[in-house]
C-alpha positions in Angstrom: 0.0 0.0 0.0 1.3 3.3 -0.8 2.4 5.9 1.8 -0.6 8.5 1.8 2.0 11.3 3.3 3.2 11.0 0.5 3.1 12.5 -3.3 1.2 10.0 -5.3 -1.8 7.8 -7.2 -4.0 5.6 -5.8 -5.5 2.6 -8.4 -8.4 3.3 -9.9 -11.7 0.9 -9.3 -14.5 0.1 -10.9 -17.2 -2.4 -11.9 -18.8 -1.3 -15.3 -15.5 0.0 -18.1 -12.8 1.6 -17.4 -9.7 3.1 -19.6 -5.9 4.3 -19.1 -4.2 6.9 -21.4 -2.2 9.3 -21.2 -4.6 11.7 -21.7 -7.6 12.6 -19.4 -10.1 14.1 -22.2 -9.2 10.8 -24.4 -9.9 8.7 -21.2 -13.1 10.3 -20.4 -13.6 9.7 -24.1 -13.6 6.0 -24.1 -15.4 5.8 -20.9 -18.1 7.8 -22.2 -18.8 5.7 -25.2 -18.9 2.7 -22.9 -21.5 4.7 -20.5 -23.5 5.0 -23.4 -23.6 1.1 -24.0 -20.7 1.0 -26.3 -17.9 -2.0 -26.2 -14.5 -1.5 -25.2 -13.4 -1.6 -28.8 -15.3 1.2 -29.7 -14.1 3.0 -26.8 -10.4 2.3 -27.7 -11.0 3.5 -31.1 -12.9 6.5 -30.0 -10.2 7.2 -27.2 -7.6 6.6 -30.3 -9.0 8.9 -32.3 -9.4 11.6 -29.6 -6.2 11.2 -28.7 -5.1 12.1 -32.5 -6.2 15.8 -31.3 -4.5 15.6 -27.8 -1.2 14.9 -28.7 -0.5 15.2 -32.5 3.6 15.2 -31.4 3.1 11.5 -30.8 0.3 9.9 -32.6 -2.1 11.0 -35.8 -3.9 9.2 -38.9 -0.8 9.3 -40.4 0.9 6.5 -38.0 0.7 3.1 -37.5 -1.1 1.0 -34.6 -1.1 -2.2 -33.0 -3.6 -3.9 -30.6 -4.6 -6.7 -28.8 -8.1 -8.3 -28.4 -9.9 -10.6 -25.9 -12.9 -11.1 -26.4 -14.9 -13.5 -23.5 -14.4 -17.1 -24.1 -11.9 -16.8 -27.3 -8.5 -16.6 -27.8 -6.8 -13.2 -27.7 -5.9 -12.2 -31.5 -3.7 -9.3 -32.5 -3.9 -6.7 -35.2 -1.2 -5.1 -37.5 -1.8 -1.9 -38.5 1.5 -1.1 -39.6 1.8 0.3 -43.1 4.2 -1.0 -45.8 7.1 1.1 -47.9 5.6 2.7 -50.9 6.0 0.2 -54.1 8.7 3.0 -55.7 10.8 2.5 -52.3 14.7 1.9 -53.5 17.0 0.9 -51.0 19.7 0.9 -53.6 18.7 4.0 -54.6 19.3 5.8 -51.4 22.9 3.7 -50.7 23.6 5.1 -54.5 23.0 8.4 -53.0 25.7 8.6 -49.9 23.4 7.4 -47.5 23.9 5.0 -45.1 20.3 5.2 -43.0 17.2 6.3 -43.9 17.2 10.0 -43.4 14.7 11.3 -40.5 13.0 14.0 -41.6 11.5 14.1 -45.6 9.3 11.9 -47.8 12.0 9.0 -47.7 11.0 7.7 -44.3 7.8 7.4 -44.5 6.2 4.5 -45.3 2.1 4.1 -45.5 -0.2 5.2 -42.9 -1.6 1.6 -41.8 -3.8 3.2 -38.1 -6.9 4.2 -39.9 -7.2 0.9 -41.9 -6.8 -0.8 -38.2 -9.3 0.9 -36.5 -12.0 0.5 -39.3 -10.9 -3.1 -39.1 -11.4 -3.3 -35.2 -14.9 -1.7 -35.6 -15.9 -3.8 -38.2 -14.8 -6.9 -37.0 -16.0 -6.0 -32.6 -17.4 -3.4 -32.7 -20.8 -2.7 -31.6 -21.7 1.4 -33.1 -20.4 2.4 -36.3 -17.5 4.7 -37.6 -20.3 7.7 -37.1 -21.0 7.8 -34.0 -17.4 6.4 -32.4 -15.3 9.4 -34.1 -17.6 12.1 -33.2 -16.1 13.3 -30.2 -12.7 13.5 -31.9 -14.0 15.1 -34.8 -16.1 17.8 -32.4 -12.8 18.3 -30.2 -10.6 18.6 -33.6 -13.1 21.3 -34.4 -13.3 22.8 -31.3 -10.2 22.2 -29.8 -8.4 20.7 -27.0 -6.8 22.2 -24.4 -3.3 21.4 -24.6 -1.4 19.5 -21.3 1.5 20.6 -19.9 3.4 17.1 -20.5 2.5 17.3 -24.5 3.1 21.4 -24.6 6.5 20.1 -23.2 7.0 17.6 -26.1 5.5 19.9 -28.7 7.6 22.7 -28.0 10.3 20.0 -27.8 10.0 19.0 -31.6 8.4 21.4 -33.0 12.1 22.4 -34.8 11.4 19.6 -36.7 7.9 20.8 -38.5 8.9 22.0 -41.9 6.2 23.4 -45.4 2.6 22.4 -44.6 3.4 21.1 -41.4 3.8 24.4 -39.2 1.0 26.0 -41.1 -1.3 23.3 -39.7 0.8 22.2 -36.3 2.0 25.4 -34.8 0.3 28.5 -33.6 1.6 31.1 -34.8 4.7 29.6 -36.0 5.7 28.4 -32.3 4.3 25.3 -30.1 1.2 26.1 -28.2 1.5 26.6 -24.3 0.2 24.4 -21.6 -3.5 25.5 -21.4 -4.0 27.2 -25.0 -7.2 25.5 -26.9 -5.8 23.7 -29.9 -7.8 23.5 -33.0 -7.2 20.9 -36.4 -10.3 21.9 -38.9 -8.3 19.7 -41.6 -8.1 16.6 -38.9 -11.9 17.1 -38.4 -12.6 17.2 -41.9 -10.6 13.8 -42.7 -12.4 12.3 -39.6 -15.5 13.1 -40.8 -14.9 11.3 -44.0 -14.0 8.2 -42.4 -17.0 8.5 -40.6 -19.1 8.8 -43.1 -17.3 6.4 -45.7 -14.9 3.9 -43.9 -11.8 3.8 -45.2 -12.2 4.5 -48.3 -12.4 8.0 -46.9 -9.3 8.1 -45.8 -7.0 5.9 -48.6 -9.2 6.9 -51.8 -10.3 10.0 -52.9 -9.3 13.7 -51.9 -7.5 12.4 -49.0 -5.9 10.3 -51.0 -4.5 12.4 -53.6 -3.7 15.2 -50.9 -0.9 13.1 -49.5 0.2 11.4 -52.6 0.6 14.5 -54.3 2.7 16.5 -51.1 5.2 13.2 -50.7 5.5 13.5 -54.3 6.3 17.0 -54.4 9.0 16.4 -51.6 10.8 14.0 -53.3 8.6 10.8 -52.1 7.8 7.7 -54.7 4.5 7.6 -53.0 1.1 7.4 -55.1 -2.1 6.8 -54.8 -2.2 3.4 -55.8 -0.2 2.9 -52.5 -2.7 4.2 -50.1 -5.5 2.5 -52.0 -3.4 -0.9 -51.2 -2.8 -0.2 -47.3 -4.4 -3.4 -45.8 -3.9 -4.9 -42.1 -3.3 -8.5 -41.1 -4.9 -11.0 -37.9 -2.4 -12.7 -36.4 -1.5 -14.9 -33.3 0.1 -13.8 -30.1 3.4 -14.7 -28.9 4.1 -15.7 -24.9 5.7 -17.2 -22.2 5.5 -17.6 -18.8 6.3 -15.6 -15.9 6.1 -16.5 -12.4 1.8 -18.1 -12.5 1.6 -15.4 -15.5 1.6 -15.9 -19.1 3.3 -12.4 -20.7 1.3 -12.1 -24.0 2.8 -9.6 -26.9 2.3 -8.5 -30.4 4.6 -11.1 -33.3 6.8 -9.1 -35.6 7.4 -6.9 -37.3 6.8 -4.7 -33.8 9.5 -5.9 -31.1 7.3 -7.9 -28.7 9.7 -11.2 -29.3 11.9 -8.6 -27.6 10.3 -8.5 -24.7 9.5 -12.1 -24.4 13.8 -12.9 -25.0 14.5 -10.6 -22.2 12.0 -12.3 -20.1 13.8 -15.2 -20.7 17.1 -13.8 -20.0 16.2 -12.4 -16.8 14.7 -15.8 -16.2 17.7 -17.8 -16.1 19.5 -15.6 -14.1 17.1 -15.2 -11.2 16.1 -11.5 -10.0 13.0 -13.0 -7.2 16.0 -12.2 -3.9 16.7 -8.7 -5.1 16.1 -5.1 -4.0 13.3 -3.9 -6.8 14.8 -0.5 -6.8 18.6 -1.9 -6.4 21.9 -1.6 -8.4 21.7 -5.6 -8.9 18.2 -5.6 -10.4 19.3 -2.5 -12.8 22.3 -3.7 -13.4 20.8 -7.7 -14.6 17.9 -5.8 -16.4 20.3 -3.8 -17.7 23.1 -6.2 -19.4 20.0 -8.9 -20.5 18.2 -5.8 -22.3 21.6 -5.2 -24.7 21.9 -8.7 -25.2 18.1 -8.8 -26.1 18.6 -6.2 -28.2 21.2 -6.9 -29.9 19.4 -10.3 -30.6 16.3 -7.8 -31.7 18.6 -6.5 -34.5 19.2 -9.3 -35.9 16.4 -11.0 -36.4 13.3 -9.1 -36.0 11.3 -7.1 -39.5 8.6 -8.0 -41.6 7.6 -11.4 -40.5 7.8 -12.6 -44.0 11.8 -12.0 -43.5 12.4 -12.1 -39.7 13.2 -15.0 -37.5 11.4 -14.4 -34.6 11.9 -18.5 -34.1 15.5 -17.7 -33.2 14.1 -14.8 -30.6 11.8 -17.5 -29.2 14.0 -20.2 -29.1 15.1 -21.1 -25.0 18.5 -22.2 -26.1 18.8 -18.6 -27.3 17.9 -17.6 -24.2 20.2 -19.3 -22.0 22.9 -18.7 -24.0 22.7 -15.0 -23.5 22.2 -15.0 -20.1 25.6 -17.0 -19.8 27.7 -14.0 -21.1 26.3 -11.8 -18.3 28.6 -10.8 -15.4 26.8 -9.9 -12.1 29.4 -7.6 -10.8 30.2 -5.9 -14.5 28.6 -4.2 -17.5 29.9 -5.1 -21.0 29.7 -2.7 -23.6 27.0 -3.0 -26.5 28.6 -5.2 -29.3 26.2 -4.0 -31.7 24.7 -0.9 -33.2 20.8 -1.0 -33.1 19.5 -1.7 -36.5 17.1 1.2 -37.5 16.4 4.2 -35.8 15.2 5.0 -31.8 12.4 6.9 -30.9 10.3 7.9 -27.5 7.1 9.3 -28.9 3.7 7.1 -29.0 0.7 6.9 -27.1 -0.8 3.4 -25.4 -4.4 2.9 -24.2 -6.1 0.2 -23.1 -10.0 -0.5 -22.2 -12.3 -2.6 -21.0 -15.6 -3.2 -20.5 -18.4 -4.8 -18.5 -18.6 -7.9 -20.4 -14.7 -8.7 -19.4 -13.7 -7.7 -23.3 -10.3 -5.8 -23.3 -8.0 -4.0 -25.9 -4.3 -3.4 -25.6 -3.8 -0.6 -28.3 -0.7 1.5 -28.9 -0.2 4.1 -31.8 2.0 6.2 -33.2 3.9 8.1 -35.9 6.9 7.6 -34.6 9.6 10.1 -34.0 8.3 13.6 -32.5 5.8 15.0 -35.3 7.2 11.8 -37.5 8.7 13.2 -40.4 7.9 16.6 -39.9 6.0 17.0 -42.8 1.7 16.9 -43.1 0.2 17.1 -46.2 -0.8 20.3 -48.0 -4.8 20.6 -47.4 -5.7 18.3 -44.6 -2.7 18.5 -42.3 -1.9 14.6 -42.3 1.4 14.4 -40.1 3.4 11.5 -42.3 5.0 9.2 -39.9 9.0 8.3 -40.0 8.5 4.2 -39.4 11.1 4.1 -43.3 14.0 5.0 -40.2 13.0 1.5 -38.5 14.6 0.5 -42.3 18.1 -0.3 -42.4 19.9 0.0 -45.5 22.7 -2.9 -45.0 22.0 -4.7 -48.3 20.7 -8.5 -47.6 20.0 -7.7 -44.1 16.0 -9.3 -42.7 15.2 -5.8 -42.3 16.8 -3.8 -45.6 13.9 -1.5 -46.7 11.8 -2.8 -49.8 8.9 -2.2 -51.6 5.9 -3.4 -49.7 7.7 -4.5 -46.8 7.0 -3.5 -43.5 9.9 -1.9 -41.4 10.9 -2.8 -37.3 8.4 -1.2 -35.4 8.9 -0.2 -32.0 5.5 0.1 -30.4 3.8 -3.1 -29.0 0.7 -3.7 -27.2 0.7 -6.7 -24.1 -1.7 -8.6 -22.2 -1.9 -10.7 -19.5 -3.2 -14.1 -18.9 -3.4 -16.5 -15.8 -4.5 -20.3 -16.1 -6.5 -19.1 -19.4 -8.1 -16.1 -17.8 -7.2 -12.6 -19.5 -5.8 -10.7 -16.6 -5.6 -7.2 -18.5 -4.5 -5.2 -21.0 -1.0 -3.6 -20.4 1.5 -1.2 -22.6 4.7 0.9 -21.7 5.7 3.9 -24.0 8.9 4.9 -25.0 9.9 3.9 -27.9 13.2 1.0 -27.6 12.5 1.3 -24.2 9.4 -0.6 -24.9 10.9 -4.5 -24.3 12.1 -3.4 -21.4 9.7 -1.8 -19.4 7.2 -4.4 -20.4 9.7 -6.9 -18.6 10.1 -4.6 -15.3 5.9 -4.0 -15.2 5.8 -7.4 -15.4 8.5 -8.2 -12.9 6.9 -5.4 -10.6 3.8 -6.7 -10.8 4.3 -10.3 -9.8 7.7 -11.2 -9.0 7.6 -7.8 -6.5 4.0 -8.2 -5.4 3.4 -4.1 -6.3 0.0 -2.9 -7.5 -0.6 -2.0 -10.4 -0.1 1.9 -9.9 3.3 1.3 -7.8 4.2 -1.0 -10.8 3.9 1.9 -13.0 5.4 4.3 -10.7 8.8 3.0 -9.8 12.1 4.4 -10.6 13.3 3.2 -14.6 16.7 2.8 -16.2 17.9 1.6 -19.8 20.7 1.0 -21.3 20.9 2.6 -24.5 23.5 3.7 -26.7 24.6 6.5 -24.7 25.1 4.2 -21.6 22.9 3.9 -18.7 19.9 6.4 -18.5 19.0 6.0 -14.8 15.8 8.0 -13.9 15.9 10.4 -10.7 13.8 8.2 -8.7 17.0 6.1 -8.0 18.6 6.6 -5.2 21.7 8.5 -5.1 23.9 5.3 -3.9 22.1 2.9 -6.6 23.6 5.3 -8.9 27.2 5.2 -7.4 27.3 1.3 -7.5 26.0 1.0 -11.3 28.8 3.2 -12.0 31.4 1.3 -10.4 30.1 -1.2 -12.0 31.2 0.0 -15.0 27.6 1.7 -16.2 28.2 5.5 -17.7 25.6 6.5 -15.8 23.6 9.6 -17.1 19.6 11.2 -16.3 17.7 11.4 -19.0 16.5 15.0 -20.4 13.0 13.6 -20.3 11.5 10.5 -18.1 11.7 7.3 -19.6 8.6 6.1 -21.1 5.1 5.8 -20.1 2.8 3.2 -18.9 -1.5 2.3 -18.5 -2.8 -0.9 -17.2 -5.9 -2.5 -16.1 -6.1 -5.7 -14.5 -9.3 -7.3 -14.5 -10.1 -9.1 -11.0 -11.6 -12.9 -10.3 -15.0 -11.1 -9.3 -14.8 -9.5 -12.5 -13.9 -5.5 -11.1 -11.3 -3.2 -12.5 -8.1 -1.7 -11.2 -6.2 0.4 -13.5 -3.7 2.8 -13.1 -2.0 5.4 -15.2 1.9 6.3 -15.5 2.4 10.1 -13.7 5.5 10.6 -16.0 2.1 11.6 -19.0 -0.8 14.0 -18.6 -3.0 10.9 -18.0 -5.4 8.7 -16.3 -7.2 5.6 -15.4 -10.9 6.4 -15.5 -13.5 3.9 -14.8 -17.6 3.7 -13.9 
């Protein structure tokens, strides 16, 4: 139980819905459609959407999402609405041209948008109102506006440098990021939404639309055409697991990173963190040295799952390998660049409703503002997922026409003796893997709720050592570094986290990561 002297959450409870995200006006969103007898699909969507309007540096229509489903009774089943390159893409081409990744910024990273095709496939397939009525509050607060939150005025004002053309016209008020508090409008977000509303996705990937952001990635450079977005199509698929402590750790297959997650799992398995402080150098320092190895395993193998071999990431013998080249008492440098670029901006929710149905959906265009270009007349804000692209000719994960890139962002789920626990996700980019193994750790190796899960302190190794969050205390940090960890804080927290966890009677607890603007919300 937490100490009420001091600064903090409590979990949220409820009976009837409920939904984290990490913002409060898309959580009241999704618990208002489900008030007004709606599922928890159409909820997520709706919150989705909304969300679109709340934090455009992170997500928009012009990103990708991922979810998972339970439904009551069934097997979970995940959804990939990551889009592909365009069919013009040339990775020869770009080598040819001096470079040796996938620029950032410009109509070369970005591939198609695949979110808008994904959440008209979730509503067709379990959802229980139509388009209509599920994006009207997003289109009424894109027309209205939003007030904007301090944590996404920080991150606006953050990467708004990178807007360029179209993009500050439509993204910026009066050339500069909005301040915490300002009302926020998007007429030309409305507009699209409205479309989609009213004619699916066609409304979206044919027509004006269409031809808007064919015709401004062409004009920059960009192979794209219409034909391209007319083609955009999701994919069903299986999840991936294993087993931790009585839990079974559920994630999104390739080409997200969720076999990522599962590896380090595995890792951390073997070498046994059950004895350890939870908020001690050993713990960080474990967690640490299995995450580069798990990584470095990620670059490998993981991309499109028509060219991956996410059987290698799954394999145990994999597994216990790794974990025998890790020294308790010393880090080891990374051996291995990471494959593809890193990024920290997405957005998660999750929902679920009365009837025990639950969606694990995360979303995103990838870097801050993605590409930092929108299309001319609607505003679209292109994702940047062509950077997960590496160019190293004959690689798994060498960009190529139609082929989906290594995505980043991955919904989870929890499952106990066949019973769906909840819906879980951790933002922050390639910290992703690796929170989802210390939530999951928290939660049941730890025995913290679900909010103190969230909550705790967060380091990562990355490529500029180990980010170690101030929430550490100040000894922790002076044995990592004589450890051999170059220690740093991050400018920003690390990451961002919403759960819910659905209770043998049925009721909700969720809880809602303090490091966003958001909240668990329930009824």
């Amino acid at each position: 139980m937490r100490d009420f002297h001091l600064p903090g959450r409590s979990t949220i409870h409820a009976v009837n819905g409920m939904c984290a995200t990490s913002h409060p006006i898309a959580a009241r969103v999704a618990v208002s459609v489900m008030e007004a007898g709606g599922n928890a699909v159409d909820a997520a969507i709706a919150g989705a959407a909304t969300l679109s309007i709340c934090e455009p540096p992170m997500c928009g229509l012009g990103g990708d999402m991922f979810a998972l489903v339970a439904e009551p009774g069934q097997d979970v089943v995940a959804l990939n609405g990551s889009g592909r390159a365009p069919d013009g893409f040339d990775a020869g081409r770009l080598r040819a041209e001096g470079h040796a990744t996938i620029p950032l910024d410009g109509a070369h990273a970005v591939t198609m948008p695949g979110a808008v095709d994904g959440f008209c496939a979730l509503a067709e397939r379990y959802g229980s109102w139509g388009l209509d009525r599920i994006l009207a509050p997003a289109i009424r607060y894109a027309e209205e506006g939003v007030p904007v939150a301090p944590r996404t005025a920080f991150d606006w004002a953050m990467d708004a440098h990178r807007l360029s053309g179209a993009a500050r016209r439509h993204w910026l008020a009066n050339d500069a990021a909005p301040a915490a508090g300002t009302l926020f409008r998007a007429p030309g977000i409305a507009e699209v939404l409205r479309r989609i509303a009213t004619d699916g996705r066609a409304g979206f990937y044919e027509g004006e639309v269409a031809a808007d952001m064919a015709a401004t990635l062409a004009a920059l450079g960009g192979s794209h055409v219409e034909e391209d977005f007319a083609a955009v199509a999701h994919d069903w698929a299986t999840p991936i697991s294993t087993g931790w402590g009585g839990m079974e750790v559920l994630e999104h297959p390739p080409n997200g990173q969720g076999a990522t997650a599962l590896l380090l799992l595995e890792i951390l398995k073997q070498l046994g963190i059950e004895g350890l402080d939870p908020l001690g150098a050993e713990r960080a320092h474990l967690e640490a040295e299995a995450s580069k190895l798990a990584y470095e395993a990620r670059d490998r193998y993981v991309s499109d799952p028509d060219h991956g071999g996410v059987e290698r990431m799954l394999d145990p013998a994999l597994a216990e390998r790794l974990a025998g080249l890790i020294d308790p008492e010393r880090a080891r440098p990374a051996t291995r660049p990471e494959v593809g670029a890193a990024h920290k901006d997405t957005v998660y929710l999750c929902t679920v409703d009365s009837a025990g149905r639950a969606v694990s959906l995360i979303y995103s265009v990838f870097h801050g503002f993605g590409a930092g270009i929108a299309s001319e007349k609607f505003g679209i804000m292109f994702q940047n997922r062509g950077a997960g692209f590496t160019l190293a000719e004959g690689h798994p994960n060498e960009g190529a026409p139609g082929k989906r890139p290594l995505h980043t962002i991955i919904p989870g789920m929890l499952r106990r003796d066949g019973r769906v626990l909840g819906p879980f996700g951790v933002m922050g980019g390639a910290y992703q893997p690796c929170g989802h193994a210390r939530f999951v750790a928290n939660l049941e190796t730890y025995g913290m709720d679900v909010q103190e899960a969230i909550d705790a302190p967060r380091c990562f190794a990355g490529p500029q050592g180990l980010a170690v969050e101030r929430g550490y205390r100040p000894e922790v940090r002076d044995r990592l570094a004589a450890m051999g960890h170059e220690v740093h804080t991050p400018e920003t927290p690390i990451g961002g986290a919403q759960a819910i966890l659905i209770g043998a009677d049925g009721g909700l607890t969720g809880g809602s990561d303090p490091r966003k603007d958001g909240c668990a919300l329930g009824f």
